[in-house]
C-alpha positions in Angstrom: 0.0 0.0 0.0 1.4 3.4 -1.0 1.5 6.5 0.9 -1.6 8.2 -0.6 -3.5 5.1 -0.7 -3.0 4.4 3.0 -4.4 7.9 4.3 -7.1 8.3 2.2 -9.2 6.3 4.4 -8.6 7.9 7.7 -10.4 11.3 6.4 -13.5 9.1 5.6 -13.4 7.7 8.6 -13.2 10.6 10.5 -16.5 11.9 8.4 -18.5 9.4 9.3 -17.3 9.6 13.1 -17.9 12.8 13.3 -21.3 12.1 10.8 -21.8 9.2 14.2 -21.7 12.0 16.7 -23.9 14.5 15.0 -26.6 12.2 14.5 -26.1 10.4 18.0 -26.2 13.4 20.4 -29.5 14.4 19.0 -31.2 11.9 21.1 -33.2 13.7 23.6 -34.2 12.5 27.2 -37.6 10.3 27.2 -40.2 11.0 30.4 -41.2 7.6 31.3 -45.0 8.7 31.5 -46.8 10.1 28.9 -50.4 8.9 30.1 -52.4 12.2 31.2 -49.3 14.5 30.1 -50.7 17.7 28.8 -47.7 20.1 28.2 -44.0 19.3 28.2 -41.5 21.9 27.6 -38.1 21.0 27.2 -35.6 24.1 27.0 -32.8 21.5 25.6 -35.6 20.6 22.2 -37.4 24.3 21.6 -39.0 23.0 18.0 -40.1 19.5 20.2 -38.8 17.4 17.9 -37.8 14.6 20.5 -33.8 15.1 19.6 -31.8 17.9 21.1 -29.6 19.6 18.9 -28.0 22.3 21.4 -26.6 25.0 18.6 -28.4 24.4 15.8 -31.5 24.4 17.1 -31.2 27.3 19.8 -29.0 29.6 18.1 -27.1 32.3 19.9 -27.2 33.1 23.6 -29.8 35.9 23.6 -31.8 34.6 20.4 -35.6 35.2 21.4 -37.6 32.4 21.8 -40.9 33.1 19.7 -42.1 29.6 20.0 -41.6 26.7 22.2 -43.2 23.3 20.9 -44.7 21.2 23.2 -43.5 17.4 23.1 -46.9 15.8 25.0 -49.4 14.3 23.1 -51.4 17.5 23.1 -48.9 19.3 20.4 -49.4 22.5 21.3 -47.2 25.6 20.9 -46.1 28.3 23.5 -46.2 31.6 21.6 -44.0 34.8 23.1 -46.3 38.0 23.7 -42.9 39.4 25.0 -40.3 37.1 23.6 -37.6 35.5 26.5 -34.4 34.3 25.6 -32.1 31.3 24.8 -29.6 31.1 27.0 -26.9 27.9 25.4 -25.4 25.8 28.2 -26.4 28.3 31.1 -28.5 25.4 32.4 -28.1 22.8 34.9 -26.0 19.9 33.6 -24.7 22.1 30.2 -28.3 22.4 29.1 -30.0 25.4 27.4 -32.3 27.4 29.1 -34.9 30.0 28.9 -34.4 32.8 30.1 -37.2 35.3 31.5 -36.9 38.5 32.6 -40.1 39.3 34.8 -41.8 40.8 32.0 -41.6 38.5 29.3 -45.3 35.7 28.8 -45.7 33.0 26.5 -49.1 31.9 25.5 -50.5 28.4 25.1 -53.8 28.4 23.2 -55.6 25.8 23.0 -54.6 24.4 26.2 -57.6 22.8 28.1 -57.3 21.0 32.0 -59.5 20.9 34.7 -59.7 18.0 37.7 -56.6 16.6 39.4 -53.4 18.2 38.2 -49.2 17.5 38.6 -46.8 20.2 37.6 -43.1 19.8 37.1 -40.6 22.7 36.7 -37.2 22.6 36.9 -36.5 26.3 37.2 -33.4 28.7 38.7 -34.9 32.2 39.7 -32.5 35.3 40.0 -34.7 36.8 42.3 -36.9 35.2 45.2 -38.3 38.4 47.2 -41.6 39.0 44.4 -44.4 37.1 43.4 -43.0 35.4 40.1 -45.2 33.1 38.2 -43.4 30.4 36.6 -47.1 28.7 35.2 -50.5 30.1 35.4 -53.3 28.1 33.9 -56.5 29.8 33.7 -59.8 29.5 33.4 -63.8 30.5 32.8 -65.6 28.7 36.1 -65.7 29.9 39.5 -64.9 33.0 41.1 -62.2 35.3 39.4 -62.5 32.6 36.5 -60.1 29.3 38.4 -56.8 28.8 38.0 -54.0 26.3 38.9 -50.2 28.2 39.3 -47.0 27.4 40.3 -45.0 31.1 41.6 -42.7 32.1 43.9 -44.4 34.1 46.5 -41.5 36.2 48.1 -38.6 33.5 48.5 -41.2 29.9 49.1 -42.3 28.0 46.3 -46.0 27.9 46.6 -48.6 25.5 44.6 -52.1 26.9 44.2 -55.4 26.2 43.2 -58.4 29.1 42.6 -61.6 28.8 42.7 -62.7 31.4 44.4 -60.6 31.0 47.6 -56.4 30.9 47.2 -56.0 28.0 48.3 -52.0 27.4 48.2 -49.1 25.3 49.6 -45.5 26.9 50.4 -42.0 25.0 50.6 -39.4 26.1 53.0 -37.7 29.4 51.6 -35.5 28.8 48.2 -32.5 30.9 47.0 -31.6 32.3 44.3 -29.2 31.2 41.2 -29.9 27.8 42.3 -31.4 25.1 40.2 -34.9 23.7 41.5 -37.1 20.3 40.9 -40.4 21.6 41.9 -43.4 19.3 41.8 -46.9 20.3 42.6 -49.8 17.5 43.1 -53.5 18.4 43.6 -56.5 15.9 43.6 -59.6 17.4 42.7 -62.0 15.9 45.0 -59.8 14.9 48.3 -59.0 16.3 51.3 -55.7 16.8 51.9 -54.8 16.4 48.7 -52.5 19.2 47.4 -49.2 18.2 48.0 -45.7 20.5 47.4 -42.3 18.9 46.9 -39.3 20.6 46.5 -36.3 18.2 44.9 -38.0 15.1 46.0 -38.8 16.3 49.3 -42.7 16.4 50.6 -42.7 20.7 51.6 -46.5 20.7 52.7 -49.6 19.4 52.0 -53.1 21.4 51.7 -56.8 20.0 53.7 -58.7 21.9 52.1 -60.2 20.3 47.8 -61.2 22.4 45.2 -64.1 21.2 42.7 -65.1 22.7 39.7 -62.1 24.6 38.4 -61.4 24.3 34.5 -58.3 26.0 32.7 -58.3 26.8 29.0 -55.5 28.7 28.8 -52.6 28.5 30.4 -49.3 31.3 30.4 -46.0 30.0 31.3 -43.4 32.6 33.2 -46.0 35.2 33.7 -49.8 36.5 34.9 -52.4 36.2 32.4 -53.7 40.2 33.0 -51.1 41.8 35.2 -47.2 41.9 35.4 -45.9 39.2 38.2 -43.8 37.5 35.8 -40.6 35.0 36.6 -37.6 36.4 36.9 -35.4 33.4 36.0 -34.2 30.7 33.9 -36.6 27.2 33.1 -35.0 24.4 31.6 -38.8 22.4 31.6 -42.2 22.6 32.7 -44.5 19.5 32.3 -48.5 19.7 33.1 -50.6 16.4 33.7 -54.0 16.4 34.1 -53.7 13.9 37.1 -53.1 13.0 40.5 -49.7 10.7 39.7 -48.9 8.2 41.8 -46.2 7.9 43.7 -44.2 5.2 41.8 -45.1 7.4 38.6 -43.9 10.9 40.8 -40.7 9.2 41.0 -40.2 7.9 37.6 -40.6 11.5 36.2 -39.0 13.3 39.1 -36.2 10.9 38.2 -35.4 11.2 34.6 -35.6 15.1 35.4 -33.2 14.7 38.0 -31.0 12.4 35.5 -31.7 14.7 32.0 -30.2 18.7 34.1 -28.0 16.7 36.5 -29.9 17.7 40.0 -29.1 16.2 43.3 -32.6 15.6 44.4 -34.5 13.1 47.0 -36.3 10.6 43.9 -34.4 7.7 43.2 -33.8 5.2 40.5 -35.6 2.0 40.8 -34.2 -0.7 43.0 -34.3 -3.6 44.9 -32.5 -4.1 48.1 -32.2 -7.7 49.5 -31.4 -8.4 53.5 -31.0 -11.5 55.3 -32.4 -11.8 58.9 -33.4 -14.5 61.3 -37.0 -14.3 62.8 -36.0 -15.7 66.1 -34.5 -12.0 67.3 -34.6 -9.4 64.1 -33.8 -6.5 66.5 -30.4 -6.0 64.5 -31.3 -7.6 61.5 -34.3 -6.5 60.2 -34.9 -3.0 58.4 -38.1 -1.6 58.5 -39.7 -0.5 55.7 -39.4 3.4 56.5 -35.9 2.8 57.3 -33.3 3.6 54.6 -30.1 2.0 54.0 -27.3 1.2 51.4 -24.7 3.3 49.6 -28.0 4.6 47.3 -30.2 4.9 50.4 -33.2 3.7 49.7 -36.4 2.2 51.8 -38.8 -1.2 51.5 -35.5 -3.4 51.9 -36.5 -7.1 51.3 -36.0 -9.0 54.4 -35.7 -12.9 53.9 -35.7 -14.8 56.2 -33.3 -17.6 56.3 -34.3 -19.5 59.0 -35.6 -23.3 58.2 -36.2 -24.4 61.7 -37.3 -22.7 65.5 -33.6 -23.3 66.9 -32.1 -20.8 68.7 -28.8 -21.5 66.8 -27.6 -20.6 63.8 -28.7 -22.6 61.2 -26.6 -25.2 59.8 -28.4 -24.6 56.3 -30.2 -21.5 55.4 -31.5 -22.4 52.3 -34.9 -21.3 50.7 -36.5 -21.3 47.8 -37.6 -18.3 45.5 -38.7 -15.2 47.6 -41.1 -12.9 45.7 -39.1 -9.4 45.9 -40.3 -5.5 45.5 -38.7 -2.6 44.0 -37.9 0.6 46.6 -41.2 1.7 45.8 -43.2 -1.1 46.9 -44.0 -2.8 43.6 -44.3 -6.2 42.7 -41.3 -6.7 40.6 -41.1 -10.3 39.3 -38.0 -10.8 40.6 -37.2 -13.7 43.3 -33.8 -14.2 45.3 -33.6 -18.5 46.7 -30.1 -19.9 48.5 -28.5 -22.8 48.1 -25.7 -21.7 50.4 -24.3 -24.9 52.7 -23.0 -24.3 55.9 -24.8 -21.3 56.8 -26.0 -17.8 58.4 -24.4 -16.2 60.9 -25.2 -13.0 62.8 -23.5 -10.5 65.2 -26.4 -10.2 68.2 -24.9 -7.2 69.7 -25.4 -5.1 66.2 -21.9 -4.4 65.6 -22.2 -1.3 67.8 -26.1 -0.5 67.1 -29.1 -0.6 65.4 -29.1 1.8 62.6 -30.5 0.8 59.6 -26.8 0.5 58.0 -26.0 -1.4 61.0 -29.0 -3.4 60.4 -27.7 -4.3 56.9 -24.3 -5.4 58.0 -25.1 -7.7 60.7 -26.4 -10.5 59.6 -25.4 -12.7 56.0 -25.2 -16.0 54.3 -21.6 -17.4 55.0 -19.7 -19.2 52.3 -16.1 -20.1 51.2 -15.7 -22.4 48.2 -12.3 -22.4 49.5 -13.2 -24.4 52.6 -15.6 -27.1 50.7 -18.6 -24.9 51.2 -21.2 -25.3 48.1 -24.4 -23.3 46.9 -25.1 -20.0 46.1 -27.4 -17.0 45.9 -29.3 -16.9 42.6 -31.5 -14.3 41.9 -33.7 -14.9 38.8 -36.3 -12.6 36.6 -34.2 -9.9 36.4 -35.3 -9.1 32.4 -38.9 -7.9 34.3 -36.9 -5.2 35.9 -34.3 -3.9 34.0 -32.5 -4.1 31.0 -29.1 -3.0 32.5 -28.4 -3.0 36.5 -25.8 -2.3 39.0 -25.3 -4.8 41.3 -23.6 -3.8 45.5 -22.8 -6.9 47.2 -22.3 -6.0 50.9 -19.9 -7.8 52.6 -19.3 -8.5 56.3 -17.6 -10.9 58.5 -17.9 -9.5 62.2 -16.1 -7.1 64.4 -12.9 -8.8 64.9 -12.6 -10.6 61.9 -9.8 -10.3 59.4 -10.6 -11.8 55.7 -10.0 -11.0 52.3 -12.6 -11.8 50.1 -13.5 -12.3 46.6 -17.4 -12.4 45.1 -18.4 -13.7 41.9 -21.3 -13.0 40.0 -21.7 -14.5 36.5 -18.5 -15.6 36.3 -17.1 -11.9 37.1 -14.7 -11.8 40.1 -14.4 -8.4 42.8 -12.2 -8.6 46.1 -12.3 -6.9 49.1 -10.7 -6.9 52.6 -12.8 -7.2 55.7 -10.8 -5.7 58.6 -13.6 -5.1 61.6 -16.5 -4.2 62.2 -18.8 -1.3 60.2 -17.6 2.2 61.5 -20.9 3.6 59.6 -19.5 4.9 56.4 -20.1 2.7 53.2 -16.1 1.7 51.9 -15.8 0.0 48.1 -13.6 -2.9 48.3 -10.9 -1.9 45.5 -8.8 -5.2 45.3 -5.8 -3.3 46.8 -5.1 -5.3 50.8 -4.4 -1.7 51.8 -5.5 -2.7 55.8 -8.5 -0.6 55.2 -12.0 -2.3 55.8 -14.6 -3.0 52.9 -18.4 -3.2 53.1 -18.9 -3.8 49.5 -18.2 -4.7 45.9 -20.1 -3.0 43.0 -20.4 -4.6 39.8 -21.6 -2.0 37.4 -23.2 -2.7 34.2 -25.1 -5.9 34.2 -27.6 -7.8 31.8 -29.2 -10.6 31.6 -32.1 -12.7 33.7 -30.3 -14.4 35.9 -27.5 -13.7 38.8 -25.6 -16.6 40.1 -23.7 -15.2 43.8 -21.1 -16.8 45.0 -18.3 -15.5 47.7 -14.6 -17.4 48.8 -12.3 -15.9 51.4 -8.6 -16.3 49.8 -7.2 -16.1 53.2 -8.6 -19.4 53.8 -9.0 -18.3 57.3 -13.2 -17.9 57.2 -16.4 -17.7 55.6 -17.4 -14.7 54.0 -20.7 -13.0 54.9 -22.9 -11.7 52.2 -24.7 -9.6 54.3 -26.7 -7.9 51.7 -27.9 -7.1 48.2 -28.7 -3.8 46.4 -30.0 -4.3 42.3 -30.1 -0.9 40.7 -32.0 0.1 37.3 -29.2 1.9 35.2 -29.8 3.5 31.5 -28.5 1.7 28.9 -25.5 3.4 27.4 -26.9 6.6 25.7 -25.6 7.0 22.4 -24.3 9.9 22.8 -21.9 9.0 25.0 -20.4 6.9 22.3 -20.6 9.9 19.6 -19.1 11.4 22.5 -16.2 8.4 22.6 -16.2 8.2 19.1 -15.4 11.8 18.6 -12.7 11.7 21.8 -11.1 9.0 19.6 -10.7 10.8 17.1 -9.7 13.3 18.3 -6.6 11.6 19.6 -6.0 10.2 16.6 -5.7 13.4 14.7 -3.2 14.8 17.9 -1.0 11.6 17.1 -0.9 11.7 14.0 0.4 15.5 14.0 3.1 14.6 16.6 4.6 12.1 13.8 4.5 14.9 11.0 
């Protein structure tokens, strides 16, 4: 191959990486429930074409934002009476937002709601001493017409509802040029059934249920008649028309949280397994209230492994498939059964004291194919929960105890060094026998139905005790993290390939 022939191909390729990366980073974030969604803005996808294409959709900083297309079902479009701007990568987690300025309104027509509402905003106010409407949906019933808003009412979030009275629901005070995931639930026809969270966290909740009130149109950053408009930046505002559940709260309040990088209180879905004994569960058993792991979460599984009413330990703790629920409370499909030989063993002073971390740590299935010991954990129906999962394996031996130990799931090996007991602080076992003590493994990334557990102590001086498992709902790869890699890549290639010129 000549010289000209053997570079010619390295331009194409870089077209059609670069060709890769264009058309894989327009993939825009997917909310997980569209049933009853009535308005979804999306600052990151102005024209609501479900793809995100940052530059060349936005245009400059400053551009005014005449339209803004809404992705729900409904199809409508926000039009600007007084135009806000774009504002590129000013956003939370690089995103665009839009920017208003107190005075600027944009108009939905055709926008029609009444009954039980939800209201998402993901919003950064410069100031919080006004009343700013960030969403205003009004109507032609009841007194002064109805409405449903979401504002800030000097520097607290409030969620209302009109209809005749102001009935409305304030967080604890926000600040400014800080990014917010508000959420605002009302049913229609209960008592005590507005409800105000702030980033995941419950704010308030309202006794008092408003019938009647029916919205047509519906003004987003402003007052449909006088000026109280948001001073601010929103990076999305979604509208259902109603009440959603809790596990369908989360699921949006998650992807939110995931799509403008928030820190917020709703979590990705999991399962969390525990083993206990029923004969004392003082320091084994977390309630359901109680949360625990490295991703805290609540409704921890707790099987029991006892097969007998000894007092003892049991010489053989297995069981068959246990029926398992997500951190929700859901049904999942999912069972967990042991066929772990010798045994459980558990510390009955709590390794210090009952917290639910504690709680976690104190109790496991011990096993050590090192020492003859056969069976393992298998947990099975994992395709009904997730197509991807992290999996944290949480490891414990006792207080005194000094063991390595090395945990195999599907054939893929992590180790760890148990040097004590839990000093309440969560440690990753690296594989490194630094003297510092492990509480868990984390295998990221895995697929498939079925998990086969099993644990060996290379020391050969113990069992190891798998005190506990946490199964996490991951994304699958976006694509544009490959573009992303892709382009990296190429990138490199291009900085080598000048440093042999």
């Amino acid at each position: 191959m000549n010289c000209v022939t053997k570079y010619l191909w390295r331009p194409l390729i870089a077209s059609v990486v670069i060709l890769l990366f264009v058309a894989t980073a327009r993939n825009a974030t997917a909310i997980p429930v569209t049933n009853g969604l009535q308005l979804w803005l999306d600052a990151t996808d102005l024209d609501g074409d479900g793809v995100s294409e940052g530059l060349a959709e936005s245009g400059l900083t400053g551009t005014t934002v005449n339209t803004w297309v809404d992705k729900s079902p409904a199809a409508l479009t926000a039009v600007s009476s007084t135009a806000p701007v774009i504002a590129i990568g000013a956003g939370p987690n690089g995103g665009d937002v839009v920017r208003f300025d107190g005075d600027d309104r944009m108009t939905i027509s055709g926008f029609t709601h009444g009954g039980d509402t939800t209201i998402f905003a993901v919003f950064n106010a410069d100031v919080v001493n006004s009343n700013d409407i960030i969403f205003h949906s009004r109507g032609n019933t009841g007194a002064g017409g109805g409405a449903y808003v979401m504002d800030l009412q000097g520097n607290n979030l409030r969620g209302r509802v009109f209809n005749g009275s102001d009935n409305s629901i304030s967080s604890t005070p926000v600040s400014a040029a800080t990014n917010y995931l508000a959420t605002y639930l009302h049913d229609n026809n209960a008592t005590g059934g507005g409800r105000l969270v702030l980033d995941g966290v419950l704010m308030s909740t309202t006794n008092t249920n408003d019938t009647g009130v029916t919205t047509s149109t519906a003004i987003v950053g402003n007052h449909p008649t006088s000026s109280v408009g948001f001073d601010g930046d929103l990076s999305a505002l979604l509208v259902y028309d109603r009440l959603l559940s809790p596990v369908d709260e989360n699921a949006v309040g998650y992807a939110l949280e995931q799509q403008f990088g928030l820190d917020t209180n709703y979590d990705p879905k999991s399962i969390g397994i525990n083993f206990y004994r029923s004969i004392d569960p003082t320091f084994t058993q977390i309630a359901a209230n109680e949360n625990a792991g490295v991703l805290r979460a609540d409704r921890w599984n707790n099987i029991d492994v006892d097969d007998d009413s000894s007092t003892t330990a049991d010489s053989d703790p297995t069981f068959g498939p246990q029926a398992l629920v997500d951190n929700i409370g859901l049904a999942t499909g999912v069972t967990v059964r042991s066929t772990v030989d010798p045994g459980y063993a558990e510390n009955d002073n709590g390794i210090g004291n009952a917290t639910p971390d504690h709680k976690l740590l104190n109790a496991g299935l011990f096993m050590d194919t090192g020492n003859s010991d056969t069976g393992a954990i298998i947990i099975e129906g994992l395709d009904t929960f997730a197509t991807m999962f992290d999996v944290y394996v949480y490891v414990e031996g006792g207080t005194a105890n000094i063991r390595d130990f090395a945990v195999t799931i599907n054939g893929i090996t992590l180790t760890g060094q148990d040097r004590g007991g839990f000093d309440g602080v969560f440690t990753a076992g690296d594989g490194v026998n630094d003297g510092i003590d492990d509480d868990y493994l984390l295998f990221s990334g895995l697929t498939g139905p079925t998990l086969t557990i099993t644990a060996t102590n290379p020391l050969i001086n113990g069992r190891v005790g798998i005190a506990g498992i946490q199964l996490v709902a991951v994304p699958e790869p976006a694509s544009i993290f490959t573009g992303l890699l892709a382009f990296v890549a190429l990138a490199g290639w291009r900085y080598r390939r000048r440093q042999q010129a």
